[in-house]
N, C-alpha and C positions, 0 to 999 in steps of 0.2 A: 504494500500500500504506500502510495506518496500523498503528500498534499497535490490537493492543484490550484485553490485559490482558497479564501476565506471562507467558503460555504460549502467548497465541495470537498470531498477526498475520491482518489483515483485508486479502483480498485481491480483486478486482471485476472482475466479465467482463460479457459483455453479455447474460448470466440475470441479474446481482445482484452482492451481494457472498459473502463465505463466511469464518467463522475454519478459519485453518489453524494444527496446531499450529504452535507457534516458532522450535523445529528445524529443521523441516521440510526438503527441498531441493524436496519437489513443492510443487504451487502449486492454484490453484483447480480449474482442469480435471482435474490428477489426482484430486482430491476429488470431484468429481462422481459420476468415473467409480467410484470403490470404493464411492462411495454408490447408483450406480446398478446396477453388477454385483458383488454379492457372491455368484456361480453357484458355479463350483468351489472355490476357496481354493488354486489351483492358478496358482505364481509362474511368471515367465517364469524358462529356464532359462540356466545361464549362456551358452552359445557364443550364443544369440541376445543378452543383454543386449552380451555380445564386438561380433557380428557391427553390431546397432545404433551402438556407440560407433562404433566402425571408420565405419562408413558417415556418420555428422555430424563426423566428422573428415574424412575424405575432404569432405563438402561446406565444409565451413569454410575448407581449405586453395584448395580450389578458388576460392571466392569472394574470398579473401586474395590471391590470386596475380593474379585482376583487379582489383582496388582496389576491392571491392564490403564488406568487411569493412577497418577499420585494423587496426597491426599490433597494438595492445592488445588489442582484441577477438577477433583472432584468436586470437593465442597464448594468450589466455584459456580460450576454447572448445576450444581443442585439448588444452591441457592438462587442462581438464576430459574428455576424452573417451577421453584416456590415460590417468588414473586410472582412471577405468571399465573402461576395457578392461583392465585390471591388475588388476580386482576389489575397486576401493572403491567406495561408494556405491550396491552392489546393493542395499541393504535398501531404499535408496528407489525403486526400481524396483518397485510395490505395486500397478499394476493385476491386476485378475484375467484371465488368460489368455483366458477367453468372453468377448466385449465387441459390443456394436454400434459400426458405425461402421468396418467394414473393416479395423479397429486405429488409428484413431484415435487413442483414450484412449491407446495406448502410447507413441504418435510423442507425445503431447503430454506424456506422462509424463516421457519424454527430455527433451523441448526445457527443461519446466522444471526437470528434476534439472542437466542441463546451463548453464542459465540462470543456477542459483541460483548452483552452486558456482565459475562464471566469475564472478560479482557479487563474490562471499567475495573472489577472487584480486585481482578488481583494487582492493579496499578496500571494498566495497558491503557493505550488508546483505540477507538473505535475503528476497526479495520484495519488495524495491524496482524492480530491474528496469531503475533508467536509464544501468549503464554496458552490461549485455549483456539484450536480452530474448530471451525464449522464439522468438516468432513472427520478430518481425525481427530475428533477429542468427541464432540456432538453428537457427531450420526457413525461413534464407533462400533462394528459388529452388527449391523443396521442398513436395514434397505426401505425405501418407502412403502415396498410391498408388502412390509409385514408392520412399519408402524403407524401407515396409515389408517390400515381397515383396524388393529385394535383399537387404536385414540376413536376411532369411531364409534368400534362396539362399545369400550368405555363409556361416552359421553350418550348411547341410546340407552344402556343399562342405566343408567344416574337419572334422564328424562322419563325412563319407563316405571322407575320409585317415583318419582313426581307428580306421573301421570295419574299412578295406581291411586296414588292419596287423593288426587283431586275427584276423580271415581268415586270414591268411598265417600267425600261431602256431598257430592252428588245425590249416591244415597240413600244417605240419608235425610236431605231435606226434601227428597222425594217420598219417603215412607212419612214423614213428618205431616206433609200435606195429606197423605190416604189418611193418614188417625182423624187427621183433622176435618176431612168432605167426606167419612165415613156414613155420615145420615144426610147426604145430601143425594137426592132423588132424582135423578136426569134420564136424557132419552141417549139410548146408545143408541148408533148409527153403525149401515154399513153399503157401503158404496157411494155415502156423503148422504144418503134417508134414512129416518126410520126405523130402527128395528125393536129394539125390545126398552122394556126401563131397565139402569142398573143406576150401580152409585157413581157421583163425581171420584171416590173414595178409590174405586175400583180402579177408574182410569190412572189415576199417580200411582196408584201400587204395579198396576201393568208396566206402568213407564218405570220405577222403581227395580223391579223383575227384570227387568232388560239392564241399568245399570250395575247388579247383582253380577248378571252373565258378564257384563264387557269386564267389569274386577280384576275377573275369578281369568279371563282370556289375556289381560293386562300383566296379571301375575304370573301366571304359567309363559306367557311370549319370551320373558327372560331366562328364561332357562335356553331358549334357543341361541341368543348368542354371548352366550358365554363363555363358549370357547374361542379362542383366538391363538393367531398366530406367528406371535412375540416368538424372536429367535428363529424364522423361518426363512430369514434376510430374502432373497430375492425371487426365488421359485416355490419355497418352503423346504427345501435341503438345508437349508442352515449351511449352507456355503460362503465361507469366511467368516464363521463365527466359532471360535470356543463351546466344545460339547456340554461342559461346565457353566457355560454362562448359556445357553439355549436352554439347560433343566431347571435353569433358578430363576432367570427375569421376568416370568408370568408371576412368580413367590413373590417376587418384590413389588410388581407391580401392584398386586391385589391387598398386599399392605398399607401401600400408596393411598391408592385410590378409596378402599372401604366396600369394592364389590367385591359377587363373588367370581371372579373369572380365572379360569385355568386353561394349561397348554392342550392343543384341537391335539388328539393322535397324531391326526395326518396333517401334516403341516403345508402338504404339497395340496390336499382338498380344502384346506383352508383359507389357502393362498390363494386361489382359482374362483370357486364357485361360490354364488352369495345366496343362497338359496331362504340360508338363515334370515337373512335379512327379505328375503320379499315373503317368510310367512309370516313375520313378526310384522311387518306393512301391512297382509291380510288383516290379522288383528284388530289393528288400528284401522282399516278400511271397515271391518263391521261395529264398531263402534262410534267410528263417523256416519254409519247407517242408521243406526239407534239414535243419535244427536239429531239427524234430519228427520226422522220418522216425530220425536219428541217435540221438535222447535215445531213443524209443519201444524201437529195438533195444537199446541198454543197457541199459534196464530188463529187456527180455526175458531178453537173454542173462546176466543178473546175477539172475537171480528165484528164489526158493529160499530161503537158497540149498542147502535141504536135499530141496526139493520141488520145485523150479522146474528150468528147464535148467540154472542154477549153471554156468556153460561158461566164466566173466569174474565177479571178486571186484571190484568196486567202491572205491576208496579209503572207510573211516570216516569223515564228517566232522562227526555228531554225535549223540547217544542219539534212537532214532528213535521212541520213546516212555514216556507217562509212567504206565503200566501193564505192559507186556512188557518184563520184565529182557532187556537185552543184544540186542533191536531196531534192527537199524540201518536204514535204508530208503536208497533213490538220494535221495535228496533235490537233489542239483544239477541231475538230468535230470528231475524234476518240474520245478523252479524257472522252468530252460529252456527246457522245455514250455510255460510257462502264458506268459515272456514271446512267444514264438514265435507264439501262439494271438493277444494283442493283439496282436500286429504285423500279424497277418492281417486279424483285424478292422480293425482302422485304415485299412488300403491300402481296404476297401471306404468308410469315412467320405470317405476323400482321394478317391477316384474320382466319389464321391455331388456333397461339396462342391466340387467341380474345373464339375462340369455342370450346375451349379444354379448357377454364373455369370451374371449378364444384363446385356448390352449392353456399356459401358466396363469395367466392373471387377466384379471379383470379390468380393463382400460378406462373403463367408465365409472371409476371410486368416487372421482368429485361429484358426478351430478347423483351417483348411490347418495351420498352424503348428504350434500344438500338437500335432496328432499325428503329423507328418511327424517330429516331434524327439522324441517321446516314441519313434517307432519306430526312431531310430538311437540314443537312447539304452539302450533294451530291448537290442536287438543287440549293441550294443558292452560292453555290461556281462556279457551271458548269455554273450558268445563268450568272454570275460576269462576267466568263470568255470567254466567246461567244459574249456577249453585249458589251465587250472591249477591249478584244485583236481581234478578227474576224473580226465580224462585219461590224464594223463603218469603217474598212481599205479593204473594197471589191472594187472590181475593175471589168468592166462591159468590158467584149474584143468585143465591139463594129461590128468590122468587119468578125468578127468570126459570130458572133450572125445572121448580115446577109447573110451570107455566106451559111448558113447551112439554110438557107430560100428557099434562092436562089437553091441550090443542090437541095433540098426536093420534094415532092410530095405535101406538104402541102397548097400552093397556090391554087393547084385544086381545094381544097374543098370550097374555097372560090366561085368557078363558078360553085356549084352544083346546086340551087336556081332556077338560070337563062339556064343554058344550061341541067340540067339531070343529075342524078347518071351516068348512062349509058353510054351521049356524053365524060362525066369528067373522065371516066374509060378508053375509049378508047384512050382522050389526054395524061392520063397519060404511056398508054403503045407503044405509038408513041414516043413522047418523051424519053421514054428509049431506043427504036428503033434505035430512030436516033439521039444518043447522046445529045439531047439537053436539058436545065433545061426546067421547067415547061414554066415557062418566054418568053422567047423564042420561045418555041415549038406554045405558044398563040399568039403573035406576027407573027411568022410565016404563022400560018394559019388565021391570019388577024382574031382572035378573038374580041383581044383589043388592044388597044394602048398600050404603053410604059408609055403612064402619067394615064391613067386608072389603070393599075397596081398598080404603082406605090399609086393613091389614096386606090385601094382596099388594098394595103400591110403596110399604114399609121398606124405610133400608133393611133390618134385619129379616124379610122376608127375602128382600133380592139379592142379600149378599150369601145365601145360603142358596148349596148346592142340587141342584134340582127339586123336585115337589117329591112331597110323600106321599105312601095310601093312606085317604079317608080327609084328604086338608082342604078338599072342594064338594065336602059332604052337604054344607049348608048350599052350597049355590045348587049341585043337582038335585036336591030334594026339592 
């Protein structure tokens, strides 16, 4: 490295040389590469910048522990990787997410952010490079092949605990609401009419039941990639690495980091195929299904709320336009919609770039990456934001809910059992006849009673599982 003016320093690879600004903590190869791919303008995100440091600390210590690194150098590089990991020195982490090169530009983007700032500690200057270098001190015993898919699985295992919690708030303020619209009387529907009565109660327990399921698929998805292929350096032969330091740096790493991740068998299928990675995006793609399934009903049953079913008042959570006075719209359960919708699309990207692998390795790690973490980020954010701003502040319109019972045809079907499809068909087209609800119309013709109704239109009637002998004794007598 030389100077070459006040602001830059001149640094030389085997293209040439390059000025890098001054500052800098990256070095020529980072420069390249932001001159080579400026595609998205889309940074790496933090839990992977995490998961990166973690994983060249884990290699460092590894190499330290067999005399393959001193103790300067080491505690250098460690320490640089701790900072990191603590969130300093992310702005220098400046490649672009889309890169060729399997993720290359990133592993090299580390080695010299880490390079430099070990250089700084042991009295160096930036881009000198002779107390710690990039390549041989950094990224020793080490190929991108193998440390960029772990820092990946890493930082998905770390987002998929995150996810799992925000699941479980989920929930629960989803079982919170059945306790709560457990005696509230509505018209279930099906094909958007019609069909029988149940509870509001029932509907958040159904939705409840399905965040149950994503949990329980949340939880078990990490077990899929938790192997990794730390010590695999370039094909997964562990070719130029120490047989001694390929048994131990997954040991170190999972120290590190706090997961549970261990060394793949095969280092050479680990190295290659990402299979792991697009069932665990299934995962997350039917949970993004359950999130739109869930928002889509909200919106229904909140729509009005003077024209729509209005059956559930929405929490306000901000003027929902800049022309109609006092517009409020779901805006959360859009919001959650639209993240739900990329998440889906992605798991098909992840599935695409997982099989458009060829031979050793997988070429297509960056965009694996980025959308693997853009889809737990989507998730873990959209679930925050349903489970606390929505949710917990729903409101059940009570009399609306009966009301549209009452209107309905739906009560008929209640007296199919006892009186006939056929007798049930014709009360119902009397009843429209002659203006009157269902209710009524039975009463009228001296079916049932008004408190027999009344028992058969009971939450604890409809929350209980089909009719028993002898319970429609009064009406066919």
């Amino acid at each position: 490295m030389t100077t070459h003016d006040a602001h830059t320093r001149r640094e030389r690879d085997a293209l040439g040389e390059l000025d890098i600004p001054a500052g800098s903590y990256f070095g020529i190869h980072t420069l390249r590469a932001i001159r080579n791919f400026p595609f998205s303008g889309y940074s790496l995100r933090f839990p992977f910048i995490k998961a990166f440091a973690q994983v060249k600390q884990a290699c460092a210590a590894t190499n330290s522990s067999l005399g393959y690194l001193n103790d300067a150098e080491s505690n250098a590089i460690i320490k640089a990787c701790r900072e990191m990991e603590n969130g300093k020195l992310h702005d220098q982490i400046v490649v672009d997410a889309f890169q060729g090169g399997a993720g290359t530009s990133t592993n090299m983007n580390f080695n010299e952010v880490i390079a430099n700032r070990a250089e700084e500690i042991l009295g160096g200057n930036l881009g000198e490079y002779e107390k710690v270098h990039p390549i041989h001190h950094v990224n020793m015993h080490q190929s991108t092949n193998d440390v960029y898919p772990t820092a990946l699985k890493v930082a998905c295992l770390s987002l998929l605990t995150e996810l799992e919690s925000k699941v479980s708030k989920l929930q629960e303020v989803l079982q919170a609401k059945e306790h709560e619209f457990r005696d509230v009387t509505k018209v279930g529907r099906t094909e958007l009419t019609d069909a029988v009565p149940m509870t509001l109660g029932m509907t958040f327990g159904a939705f409840a039941d399905g965040a149950a399921r994503d949990r329980w698929r949340i939880f078990k998805s990490r077990e899929r990639i938790k192997k990794v292929n730390l010590g695999g350096t370039a094909i997964g032969t562990g070719l130029g690495a120490p047989r001694d330091y390929v048994l131990k740096v997954t040991e170190n790493l999972r120290h590190i980091c706090g997961l549970p991740v261990s060394r793949a068998e095969n280092l050479v299928d680990a190295t290659q195929n990402m299979d792991s990675l697009v069932e665990v995006s299934g995962m997350l793609k039917a949970y993004a299904s359950n999130l739109m399934k869930l928002t889509s009903d909200l919106r229904l049953l909140s729509s009005g709320p003077a024209t729509g079913f209005g059956e559930i008042t929405l929490p306000p959570l901000q003027t929902g336009s800049s022309i109609m006075a006092g517009k409020v719209n779901p805006v959360m359960p859009e919001a959650v919609t639209q993240a739900s919708l990329q998440v889906m699309g992605n798991d098909q990207t992840i599935a695409i770039a997982a099989g458009m692998g060829q031979l050793e390795l997988n070429h297509l790690m960056p965009l694996l990456a980025h959308t693997m973490l853009e889809s737990l980020t989507l998730l873990i954010n959209a679930t925050e934001g349903i489970s606390t701003h929505c949710i917990p502040g729903i409101t059940a319109n009570r009399m609306r809910c009966l009301n549209h019972v009452e209107r309905s045809n739906t009560l008929a079907t209640v007296l199919v059992p006892v009186l006939g499809y056929a007798k049930v068909e014709e009360l119902v087209a009397t009843a429209h006849k002659s203006q009157r609800t269902i209710r009524e119309e039975i009463v009228h013709q001296g079916i049932a009673s008004q408190e027999i109704i009344d028992e058969l239109l009971s939450p604890k009637r409809l929350c209980k599982l089909g009719f028993t002998p002898n319970e429609f004794d009064e009406i066919s007598n």
